[in-house]
N, C-alpha and C positions, 0 to 999 in steps of 0.2 A: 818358632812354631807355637800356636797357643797348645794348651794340653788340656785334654778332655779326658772324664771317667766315665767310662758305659758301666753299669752292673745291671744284667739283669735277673730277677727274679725267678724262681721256678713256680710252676704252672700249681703248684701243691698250695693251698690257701685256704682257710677255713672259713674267712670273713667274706664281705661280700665285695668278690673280686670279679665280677664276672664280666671281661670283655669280649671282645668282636671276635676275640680268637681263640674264647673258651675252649668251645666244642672240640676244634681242631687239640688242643695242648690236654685237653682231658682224655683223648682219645691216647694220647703218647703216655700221658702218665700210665695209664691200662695195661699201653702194651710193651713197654720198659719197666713196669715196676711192681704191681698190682698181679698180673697176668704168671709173671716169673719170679715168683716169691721162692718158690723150692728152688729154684735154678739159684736164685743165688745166696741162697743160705750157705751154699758152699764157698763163697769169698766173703763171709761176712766176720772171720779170723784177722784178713788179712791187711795189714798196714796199708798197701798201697789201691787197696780200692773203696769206690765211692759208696759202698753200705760196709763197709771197715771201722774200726774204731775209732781212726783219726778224722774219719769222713765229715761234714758236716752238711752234705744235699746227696739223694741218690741220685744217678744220673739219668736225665729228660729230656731229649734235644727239644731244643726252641720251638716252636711251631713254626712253621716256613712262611704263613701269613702273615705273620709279626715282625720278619725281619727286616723289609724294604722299611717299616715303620720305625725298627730301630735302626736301620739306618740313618733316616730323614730327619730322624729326634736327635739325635746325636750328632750333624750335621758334620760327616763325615765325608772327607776329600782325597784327591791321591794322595797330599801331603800330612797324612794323617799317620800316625802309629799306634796298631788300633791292639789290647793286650785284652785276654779274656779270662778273667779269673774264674774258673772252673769250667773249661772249654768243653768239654764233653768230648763228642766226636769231631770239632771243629763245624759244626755247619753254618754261624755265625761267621768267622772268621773265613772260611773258603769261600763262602758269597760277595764277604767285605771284599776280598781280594779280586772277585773276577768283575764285582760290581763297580767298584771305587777305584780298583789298583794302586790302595793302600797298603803298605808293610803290616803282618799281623804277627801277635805272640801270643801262643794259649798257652798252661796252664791248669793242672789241671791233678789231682792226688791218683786218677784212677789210670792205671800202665795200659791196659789195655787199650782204653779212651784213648789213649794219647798215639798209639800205635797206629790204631785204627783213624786218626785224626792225620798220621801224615800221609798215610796209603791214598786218602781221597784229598789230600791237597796235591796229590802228586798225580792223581789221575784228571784230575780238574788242571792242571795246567798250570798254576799259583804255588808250587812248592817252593819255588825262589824267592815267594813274598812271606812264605807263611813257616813259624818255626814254633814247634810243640817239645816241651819236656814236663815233666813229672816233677811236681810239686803241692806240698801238705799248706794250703791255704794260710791256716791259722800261725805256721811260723817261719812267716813272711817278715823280712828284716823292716826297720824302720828305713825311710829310704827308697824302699823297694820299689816306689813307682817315682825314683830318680835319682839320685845319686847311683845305688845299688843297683841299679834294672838288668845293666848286663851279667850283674852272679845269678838273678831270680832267673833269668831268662836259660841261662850255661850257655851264652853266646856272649864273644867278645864284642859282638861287633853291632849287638844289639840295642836299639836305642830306647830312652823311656818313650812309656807310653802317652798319645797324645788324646788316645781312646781308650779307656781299659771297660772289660767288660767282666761279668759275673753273672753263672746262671745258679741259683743258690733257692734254697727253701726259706720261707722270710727265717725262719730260725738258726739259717747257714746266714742269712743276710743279718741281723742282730749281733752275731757273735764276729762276726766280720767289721762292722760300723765302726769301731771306735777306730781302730789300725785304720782303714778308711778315709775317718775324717780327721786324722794325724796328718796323712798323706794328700789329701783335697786343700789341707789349712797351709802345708808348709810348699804345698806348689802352685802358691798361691800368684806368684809371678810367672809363672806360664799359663793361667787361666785354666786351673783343673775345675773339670765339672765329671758329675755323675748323672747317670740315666740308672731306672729301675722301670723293671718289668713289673707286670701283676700286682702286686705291693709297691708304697710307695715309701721311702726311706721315712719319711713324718708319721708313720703308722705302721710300722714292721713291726710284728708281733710273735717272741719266741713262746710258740704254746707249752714246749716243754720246761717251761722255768713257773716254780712257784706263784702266783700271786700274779702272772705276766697281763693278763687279762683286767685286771685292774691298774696298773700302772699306768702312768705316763710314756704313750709310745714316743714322742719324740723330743725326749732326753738333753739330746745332742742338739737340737734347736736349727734342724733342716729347712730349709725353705723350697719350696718344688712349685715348679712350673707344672700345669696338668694339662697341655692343649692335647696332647695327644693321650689319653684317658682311655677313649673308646679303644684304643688298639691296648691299653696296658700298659703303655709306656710315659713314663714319669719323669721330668730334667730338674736337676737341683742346680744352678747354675753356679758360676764359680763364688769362691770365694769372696765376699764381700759386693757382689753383683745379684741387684733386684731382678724377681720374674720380670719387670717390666724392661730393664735395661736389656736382660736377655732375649725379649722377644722382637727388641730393637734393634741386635748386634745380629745379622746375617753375612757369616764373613762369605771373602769374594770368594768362588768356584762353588760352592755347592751345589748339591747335584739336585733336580727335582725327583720325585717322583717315580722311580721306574717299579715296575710291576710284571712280573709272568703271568702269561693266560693262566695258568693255576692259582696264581696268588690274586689275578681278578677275581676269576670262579668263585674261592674261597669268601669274597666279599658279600655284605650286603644290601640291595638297592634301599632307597632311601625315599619312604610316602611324603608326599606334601598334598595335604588335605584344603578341596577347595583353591586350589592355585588360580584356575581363572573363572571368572563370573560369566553370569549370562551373556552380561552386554559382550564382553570379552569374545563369547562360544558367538553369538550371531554375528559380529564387525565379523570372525575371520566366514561364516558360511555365506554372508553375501560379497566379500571379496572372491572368494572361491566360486561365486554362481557366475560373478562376472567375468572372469576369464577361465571359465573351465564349466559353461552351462550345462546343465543335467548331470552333473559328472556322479550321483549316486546311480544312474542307469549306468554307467559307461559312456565310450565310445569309441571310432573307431580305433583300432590297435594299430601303431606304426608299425614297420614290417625293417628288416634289417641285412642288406645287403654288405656281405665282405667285401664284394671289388669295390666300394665309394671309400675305404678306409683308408688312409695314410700311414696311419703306422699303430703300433700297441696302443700307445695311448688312446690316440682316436677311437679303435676298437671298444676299451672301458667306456669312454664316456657313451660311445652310441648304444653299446649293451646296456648300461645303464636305464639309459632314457628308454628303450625299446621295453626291459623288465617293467619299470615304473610308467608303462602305456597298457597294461592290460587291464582286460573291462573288471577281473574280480577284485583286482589290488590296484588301483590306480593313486597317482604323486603327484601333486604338484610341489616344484620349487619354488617357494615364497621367495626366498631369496635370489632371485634371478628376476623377478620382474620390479619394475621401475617404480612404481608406487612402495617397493621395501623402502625406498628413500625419500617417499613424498611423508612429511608429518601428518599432513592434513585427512592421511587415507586412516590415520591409526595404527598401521602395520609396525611402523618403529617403534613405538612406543611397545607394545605388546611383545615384540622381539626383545626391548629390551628388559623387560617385566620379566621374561623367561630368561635371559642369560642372568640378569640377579639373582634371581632366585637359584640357579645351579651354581653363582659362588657362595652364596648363600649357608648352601644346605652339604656344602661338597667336604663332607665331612672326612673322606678320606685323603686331605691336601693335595689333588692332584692334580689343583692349578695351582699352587705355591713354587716360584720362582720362575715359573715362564709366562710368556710372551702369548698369547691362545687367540682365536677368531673364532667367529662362526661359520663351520664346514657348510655345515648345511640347515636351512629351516622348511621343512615339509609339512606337506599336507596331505594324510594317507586316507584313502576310501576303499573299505574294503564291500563289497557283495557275495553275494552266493559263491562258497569254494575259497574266497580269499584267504589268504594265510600267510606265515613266514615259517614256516615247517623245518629248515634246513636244520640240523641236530648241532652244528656245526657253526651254526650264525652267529657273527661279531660282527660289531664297526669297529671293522679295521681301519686303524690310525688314525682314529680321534681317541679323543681323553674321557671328555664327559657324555653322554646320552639322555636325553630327558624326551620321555614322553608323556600327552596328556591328554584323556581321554573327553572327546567331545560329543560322543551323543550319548543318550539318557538307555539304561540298562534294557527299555522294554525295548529298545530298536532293533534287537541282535540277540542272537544266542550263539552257545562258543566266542571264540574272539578270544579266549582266557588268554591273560599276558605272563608267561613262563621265563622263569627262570632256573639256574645248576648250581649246588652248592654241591662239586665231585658230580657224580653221578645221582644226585637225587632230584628231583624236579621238584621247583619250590613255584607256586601260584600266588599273585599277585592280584589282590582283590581291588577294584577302583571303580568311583565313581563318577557321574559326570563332573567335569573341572578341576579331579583330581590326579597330582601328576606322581609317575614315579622316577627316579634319578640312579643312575646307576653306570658303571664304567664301562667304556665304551667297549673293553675288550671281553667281557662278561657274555660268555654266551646266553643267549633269550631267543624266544619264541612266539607266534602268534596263534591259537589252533584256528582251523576252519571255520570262517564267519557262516552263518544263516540269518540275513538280515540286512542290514546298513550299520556299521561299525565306524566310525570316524576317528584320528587323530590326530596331534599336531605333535610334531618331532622335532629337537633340535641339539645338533652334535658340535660337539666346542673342542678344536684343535688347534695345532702350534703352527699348522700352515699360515698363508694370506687365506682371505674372504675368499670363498669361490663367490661365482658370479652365473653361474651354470648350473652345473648337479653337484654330485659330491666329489666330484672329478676336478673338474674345472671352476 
């Protein structure tokens, strides 16, 4: 098995670390650490926890946004054995297991952590994968992440790791480095690598050491792959192996992508300024005048009877088309008519100017490692009352969503395009030809047009092409 080193970083950073998942991880430090200052003065005597004197990070769970990212960076498999050097409560590792149904071992100085680490590997399902004991980071044997692994672990039966992780203060990550890169150099034939959170091992900086500020942060002469940056997270690749050979090496099974509606939410959409030109905005409103005349007044509404349906399926697709037939919010599917495949109309072309630009800009890798089509290409008109209100609203089961605003601001008032980061509503300013991109599972919104609102929609999933709606 190759073997891999995860360590990630804690959220605690002085320099300028700020990613995607700040917000979220600066909210935990508050309320673990900051918030419960008198609470835990009272274990701060004690050997065996994480503001102790043998400690060297207080403890902060991961932020939950960051960790399908470290997973993905650390290209972690069921064949994996993923170790987490300062485990916290386990919520790295309990994810890994339900997500990958990899073997995990945390790790970790603080008894309680560790306690409380097996309660919720056990209520999650994953106890059988997942095994936690209490151990003081810094006198960790040489070895320890192979030869030794089974004493570090107090399980016979335990194997080294093929993932090891670390949630550490960069100044717990410093005093840790060298034991580290003893243990990345000498396993070096099973392909040890390390990931880092927030901090990047080439620039770990112990504030509390003399002079730290002015040194040479990277000492040890790390080399780090940064594709994944924006989430925080940092790959040193193995031993004697360039960023570029590693960005070459994707071993077989890896998993793409997976994300919770909360871990969508917690994302953010993504402006692209000027996406399409004039010429661009008029080709699609004279294709659209020709098979769908007047369509800013409306027209008739199709009506939708249950006894002509066949079965559920049929029901979706008719409900569908019947929703996207109303005079305030009216659709057309580009993708359904016969000119998507003529060159000569333009429509291809422009379809595929927009799906580039969504691998483009798809900053959150969530076409990396599959297979994707285009669900659906639309044409939305909205009039007086139009909207997409529902609180609730996702495209369900695609990946990517790009919309892109086609008429010019005096056309309309309202129309504001909303989005949820938790429960706060975030607005989305756009101009005409500018798109926004954003995951399909991300709840958004359209409010109540007054006017003529136009735009052009297109959702990229792992189905085949539909050829219909977003159904079929």
């Amino acid at each position: 098995a190759q073997v891999r080193v995860l360590v990630v970083v804690s959220p605690i950073s002085y320099r300028n670390m700020v990613d995607a998942c700040e917000s979220e991880q600066s909210a935990l430090l508050k309320r673990y650490v900051l918030d419960k200052k008198d609470e835990l003065a009272a274990f701060e005597t004690r050997d065996d926890s994480a503001v102790g004197p043998n400690s060297i990070s207080p403890f902060v769970p991961c932020a939950a946004s960051r960790i399908p990212y470290i997973l993905q960076a650390a290209r972690i498999t069921k064949d994996d054995v993923l170790w987490d050097l300062g485990c916290g409560d386990g919520i790295v590792l309990i994810e890994a297991a339900k997500r990958c149904g990899c073997r995990c071992v945390g790790v970790d100085i603080d008894t309680p952590c560790i306690e409380l680490a097996r309660v919720r590997a056990k209520e999650a399902g994953v106890d059988h994968l997942c095994h936690f004991e209490q151990r003081d980071l810094l006198k960790l044997p040489e070895g320890g992440l192979g030869r030794k692994a089974a004493e570090v672990a107090g399980d016979p039966s335990a194997l080294p790791p093929t993932v090891a992780l670390a949630f550490l203060t960069g100044r717990g990550l410093v005093l840790l480095a060298p034991w580290l890169r003893q243990e990345w150099e000498s396993e070096a034939h099973r392909k040890l690598r390390l990931v880092t959170c927030v901090e990047s091992l080439d620039s770990a900086v112990n504030y509390e050491e003399c002079g730290s500020m002015f040194a040479e942060p990277n000492q040890l002469g790390w080399t780090v792959c940064k594709d994944h940056e924006k989430w925080g997270v940092f790959v040193v690749p193995p031993f004697g192996m360039t960023v570029d050979d590693w960005r070459a090496e994707v071993p077989r099974g890896t998993l793409p992508l997976q994300l919770t509606r909360a871990e969508a939410d917690a994302t953010r959409p993504v402006i692209i300024k000027n996406l399409l030109s004039d010429e661009d905005i008029g080709l699609i409103h004279r294709l659209v005048e020709q098979y769908r005349p007047g369509d800013a007044e409306g027209a008739e509404e199709t009506s939708l009877s249950l006894f002509d349906l066949a079965d559920e399926a049929a029901f979706h697709v008719a409900a569908e088309d019947a929703l996207h037939d109303l005079k305030y919010h009216r659709v057309l599917h580009l993708h359904s008519l016969v000119i998507c495949e003529d060159e000569a109309s333009g429509l291809p072309a422009l379809e595929r100017k927009m799906k580039e630009a969504m691998m483009a800009h798809d900053e959150y890798g969530m076409l990396k490692a599959r297979d994707f089509n285009v669900r659906s290409f639309e044409y939305h008109s909205y009039c007086e009352g139009g909207s997409v209100m529902d609180p609730h609203h996702r495209d369900d089961g695609s990946l990517l969503t790009m919309s892109v605003l086609l008429s010019n601001l005096t056309d309309f008032q309202g129309g504001r395009f909303l989005t949820y980061d938790q429960d706060k509503v975030v607005e989305h300013h756009l101009d005409r030809g500018d798109a926004v991109l954003f995951l399909s599972e991300k709840r958004h919104n359209v409010t109540p047009v007054t006017g003529d609102r136009r735009t052009l929609i297109m959702e990229l999933w792992e189905g085949p092409r539909n050829r219909h709606n977003r159904h079929v």
